[in-house]
Legacy VTK file of the C-alpha trace (Angstrom):
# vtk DataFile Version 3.0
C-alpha trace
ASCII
DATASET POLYDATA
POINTS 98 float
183.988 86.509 173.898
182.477 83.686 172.349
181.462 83.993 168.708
177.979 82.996 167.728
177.646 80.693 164.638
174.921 81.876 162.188
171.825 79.559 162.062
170.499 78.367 158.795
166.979 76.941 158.343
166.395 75.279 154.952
163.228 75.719 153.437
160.601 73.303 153.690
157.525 72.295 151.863
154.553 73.051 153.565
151.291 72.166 152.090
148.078 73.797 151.991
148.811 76.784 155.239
145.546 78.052 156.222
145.901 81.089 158.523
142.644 82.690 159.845
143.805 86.320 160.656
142.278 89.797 161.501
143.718 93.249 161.381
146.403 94.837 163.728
147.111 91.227 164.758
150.668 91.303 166.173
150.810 87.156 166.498
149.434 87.028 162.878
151.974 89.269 161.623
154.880 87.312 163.331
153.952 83.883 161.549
153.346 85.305 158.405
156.967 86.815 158.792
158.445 83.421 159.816
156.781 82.103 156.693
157.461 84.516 154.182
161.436 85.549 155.322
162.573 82.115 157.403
160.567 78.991 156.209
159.706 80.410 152.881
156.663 78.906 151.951
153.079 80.001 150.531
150.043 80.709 152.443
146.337 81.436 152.119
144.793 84.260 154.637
141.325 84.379 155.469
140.829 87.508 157.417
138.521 88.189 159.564
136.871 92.027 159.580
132.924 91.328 159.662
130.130 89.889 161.809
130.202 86.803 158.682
133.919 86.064 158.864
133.716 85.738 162.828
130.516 83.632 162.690
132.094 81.217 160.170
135.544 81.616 162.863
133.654 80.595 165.585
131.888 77.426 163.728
135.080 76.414 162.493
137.005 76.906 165.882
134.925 76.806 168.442
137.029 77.061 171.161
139.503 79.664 169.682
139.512 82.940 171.175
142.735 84.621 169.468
144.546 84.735 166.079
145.567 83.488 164.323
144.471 80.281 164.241
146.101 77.378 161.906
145.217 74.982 159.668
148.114 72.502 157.789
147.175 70.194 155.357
143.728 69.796 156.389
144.558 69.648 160.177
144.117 72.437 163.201
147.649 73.038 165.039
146.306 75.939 166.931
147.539 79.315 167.266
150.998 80.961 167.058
152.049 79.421 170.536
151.455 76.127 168.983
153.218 76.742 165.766
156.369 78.037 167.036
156.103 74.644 169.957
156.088 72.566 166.993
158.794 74.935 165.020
160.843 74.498 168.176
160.378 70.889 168.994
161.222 69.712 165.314
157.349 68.302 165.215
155.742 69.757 161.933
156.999 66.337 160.704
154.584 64.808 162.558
151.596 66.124 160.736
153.611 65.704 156.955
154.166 68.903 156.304
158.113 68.501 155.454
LINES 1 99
98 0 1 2 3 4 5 6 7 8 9 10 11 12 13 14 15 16 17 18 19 20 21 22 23 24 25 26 27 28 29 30 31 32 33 34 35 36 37 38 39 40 41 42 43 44 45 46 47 48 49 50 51 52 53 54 55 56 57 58 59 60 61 62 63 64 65 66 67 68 69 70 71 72 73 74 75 76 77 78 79 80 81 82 83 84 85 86 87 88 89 90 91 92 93 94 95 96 97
């Protein structure tokens, strides 16, 4: 049986992670983990629980409909689908955030 190698991800710097969240999120809860345990790196949460947090959602990301949604260094990736595309495809160089 073939023996698989263990994978090690350095950390990187990411700048200025914006996550808009809400409660009982399963997606949101995933990229937090992958930040906190894999990449390492800080991150500000803005959740959203009230009529006021969705309002400012929706005029911030107007065609979002799930969470979270992303913001790096000032730019929108998306949601979690995005994120791990760009994890996967080596591209969060593209937007300097390595």
């Amino acid at each position: 049986m073939e023996q698989m190698s263990e994978i090690t991800i350095e950390p990187i710097e990411l700048k200025n992670i914006e996550i808009w969240s809400q409660p009982n999120c399963m997606p949101c809860d995933m990229l937090k983990s992958i930040l906190d345990n894999i990449l390492k790196v800080p991150y500000t949460v803005k959740m959203i629980q009230d009529e006021l947090n969705k309002e400012d959602f929706y005029k911030k990301f107007p065609g979002a409909r799930t969470v979270p949604q992303i913001i790096i260094d000032g730019n929108h990736i998306g949601g979690f689908p995005e994120f791990q595309r760009m994890m996967r495809d080596g591209n969060l160089k593209q937007i300097n955030v390595v």
